[in-house]
C-alpha positions as CSV (number, residue, x, y, z in Angstrom):
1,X,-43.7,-11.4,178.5
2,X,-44.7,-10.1,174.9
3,X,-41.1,-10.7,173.8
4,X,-40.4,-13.8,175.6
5,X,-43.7,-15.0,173.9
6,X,-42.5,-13.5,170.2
7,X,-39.0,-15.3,170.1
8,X,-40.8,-19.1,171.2
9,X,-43.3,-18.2,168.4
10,X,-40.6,-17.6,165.9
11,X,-37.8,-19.8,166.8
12,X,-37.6,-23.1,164.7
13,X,-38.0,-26.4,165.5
14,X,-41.4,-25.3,166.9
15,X,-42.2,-22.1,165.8
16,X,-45.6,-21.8,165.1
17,X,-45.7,-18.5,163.7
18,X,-42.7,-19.2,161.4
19,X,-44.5,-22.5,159.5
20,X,-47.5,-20.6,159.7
21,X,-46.3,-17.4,158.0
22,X,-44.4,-20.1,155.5
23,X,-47.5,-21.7,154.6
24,X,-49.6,-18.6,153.9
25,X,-46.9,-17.1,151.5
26,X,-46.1,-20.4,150.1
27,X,-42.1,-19.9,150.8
28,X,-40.1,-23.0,152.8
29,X,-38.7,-22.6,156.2
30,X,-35.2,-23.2,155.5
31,X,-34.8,-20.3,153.0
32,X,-36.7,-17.9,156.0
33,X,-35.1,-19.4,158.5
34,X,-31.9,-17.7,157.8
35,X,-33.0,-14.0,157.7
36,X,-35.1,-14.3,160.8
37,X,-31.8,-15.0,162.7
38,X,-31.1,-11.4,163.0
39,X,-35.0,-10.8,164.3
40,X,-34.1,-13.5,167.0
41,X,-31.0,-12.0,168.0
42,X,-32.7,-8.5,168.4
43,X,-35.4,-9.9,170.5
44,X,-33.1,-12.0,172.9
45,X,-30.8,-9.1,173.2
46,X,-34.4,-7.0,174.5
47,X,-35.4,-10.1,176.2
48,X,-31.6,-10.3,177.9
49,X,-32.1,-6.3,178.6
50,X,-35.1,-6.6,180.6
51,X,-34.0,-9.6,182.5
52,X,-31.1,-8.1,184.0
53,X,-31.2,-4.4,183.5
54,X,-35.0,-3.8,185.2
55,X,-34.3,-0.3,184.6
56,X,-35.2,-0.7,181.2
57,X,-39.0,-1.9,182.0
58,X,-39.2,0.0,184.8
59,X,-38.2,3.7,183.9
60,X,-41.8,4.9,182.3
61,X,-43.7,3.8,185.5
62,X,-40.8,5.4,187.4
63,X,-41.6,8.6,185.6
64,X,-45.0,8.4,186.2
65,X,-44.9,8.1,189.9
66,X,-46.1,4.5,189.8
67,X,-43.0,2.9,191.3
């Protein structure tokens, strides 16, 4: 959820956390909004991970004994 929640508050046209970090250091969204493609991709590629490979969340609770 904390990444699904990370790439909406990032992605443009409505991230909020991208015109919000642009406003505080005084830099415009189209010269960010280039670098921050790689972020995106890293996070949907996690996001993509846990969706369909539930290994990946569910491995620590495994080792724990909680599953």
């Amino acid at each position: 959820m904390v990444i699904a929640m990370g790439l909406g508050l990032f992605s443009p046209p409505v991230g909020l956390g991208l015109f919000a970090t642009c406003a505080i250091t005084g830099t415009e969204a189209r010269n960010v909004a280039g670098p921050i493609v790689k972020y995106l991709g890293v996070l949907l590629l996690g996001l993509l991970a846990l969706i369909f490979v539930p290994e990946v969340s569910l491995w620590l609770p495994g080792h724990f004994g909680l599953r």
